[in-house]
C-alpha positions, 0 to 999 in steps of 0.5 A, a space after each residue: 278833283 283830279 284830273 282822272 276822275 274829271 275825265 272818267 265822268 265827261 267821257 261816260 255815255 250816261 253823263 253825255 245822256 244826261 248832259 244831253 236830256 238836261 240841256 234840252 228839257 230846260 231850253 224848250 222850258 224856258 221858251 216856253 215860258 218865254 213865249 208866255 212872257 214876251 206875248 204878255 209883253 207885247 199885248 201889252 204893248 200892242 192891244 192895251 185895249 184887250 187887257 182893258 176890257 171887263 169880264 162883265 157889265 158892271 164889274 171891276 175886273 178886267 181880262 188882265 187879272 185872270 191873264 197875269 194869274 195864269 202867267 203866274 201859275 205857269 212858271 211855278 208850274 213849269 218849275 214843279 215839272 222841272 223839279 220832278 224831272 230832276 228828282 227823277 230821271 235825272 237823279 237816277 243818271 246821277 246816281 249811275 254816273 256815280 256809281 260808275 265811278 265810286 271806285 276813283 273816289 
């Protein structure tokens, strides 16, 4: 890659945006799913009683079946919505970004 090229993409507004947009979606996502694991985590660690306790009298089934379920779903939901996000509005900054410079190339 030569060094015109480099300094075209890193000094166009819409890398920057999308730099920008990118870094920040994909933090307050993984936070997110931080929250979710740590506090798993730390229920665990701290009220073992909680995930202990049965959803009726008689079963089987305990709080933590449904609770890690949900954790499950989550991070493949939170990877859908990342995914979307980066085949749409991320994509469409690629694509101008490349565009923009297709003349160097």
């Amino acid at each position: 890659m030569n060094k015109e090229l480099v300094d075209r993409i890193s000094n166009n507004p819409k890398y920057q945006e999308l730099v920008s947009k990118r870094s920040s979606f994909a933090i307050k996502l993984a936070i997110f799913v931080l929250v979710v694991y740590y506090g798993f985590v730390l229920t665990i660690a701290f009220d073992k009683e909680f995930f202990a306790t049965k959803l009726s009298d008689g079963g089987v089934m305990t709080v933590a079946w449904p609770i890690a379920t949900a954790i499950i779903l989550i991070a493949f939901i939170t990877t859908v919505i990342y995914v979307v996000k980066a085949n749409g509005e991320f994509e469409d900054l690629t694509n101008d970004i490349k565009n923009d410079v297709k003349d160097i190339l």
